[in-house]
N, C-alpha and C positions, 0 to 999 in steps of 0.2 A: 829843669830836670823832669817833672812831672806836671803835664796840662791837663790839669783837673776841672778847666771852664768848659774847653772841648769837648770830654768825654762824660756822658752824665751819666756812664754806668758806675765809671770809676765813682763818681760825684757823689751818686744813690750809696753806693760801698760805702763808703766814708760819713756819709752821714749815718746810715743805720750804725755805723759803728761806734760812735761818738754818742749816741742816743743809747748804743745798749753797757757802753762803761758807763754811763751816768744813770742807768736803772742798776745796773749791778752795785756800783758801790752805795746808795742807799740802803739797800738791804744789809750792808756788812755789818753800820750804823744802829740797825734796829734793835728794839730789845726785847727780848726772847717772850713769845703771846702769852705761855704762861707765869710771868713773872711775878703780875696783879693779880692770879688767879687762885695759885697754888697756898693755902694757908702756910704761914711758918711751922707750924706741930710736924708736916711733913717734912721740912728740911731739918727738922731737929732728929725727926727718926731714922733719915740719911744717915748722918752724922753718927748717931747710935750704933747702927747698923754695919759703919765701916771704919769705926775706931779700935777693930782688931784684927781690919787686915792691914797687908804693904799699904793699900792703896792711900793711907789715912795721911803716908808720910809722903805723898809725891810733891814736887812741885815745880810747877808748870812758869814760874818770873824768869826763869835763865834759858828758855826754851829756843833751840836753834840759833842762840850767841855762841 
C-alpha cells in the first residue's frame, strides 16, 4: 500500500511524527511544577475562599461519560 523505504520524505514525516507523540504524551504524565512548591496554608485559603460559591459543589469524576 505505502513504500515508505523508497520515499524518505515520507520516512522523515513519520518519524518526526512518532518522536513528537512520544514528547507530547510525557508531558500529559507530569505533575504540575508547582506542586512541591506551593505551601498547604494556600490550598486551605482556596478552599476558604470558594466554599460559598457553586464552584465548591462541582464535580469533574463523570466528565464527558
Amino acid at each position: 500500500m505505502f513504500n515508505f523505504y523508497g520515499n524518505t520524505v515520507m520516512k522523515n514525516i513519520l518519524q518526526v511524527a512518532v518522536l513528537t507523540s512520544f514528547l507530547a504524551s510525557f508531558s500529559a504524565f507530569a505533575h504540575h511544577p508547582a506542586e512541591d512548591i506551593v505551601d498547604e496554608d494556600i490550598y486551605e485559603m482556596i478552599d476558604e475562599n470558594v466554599a460559598d460559591t457553586p464552584h465548591a459543589d462541582l464535580d469533574f469524576t463523570s466528565m464527558g461519560l
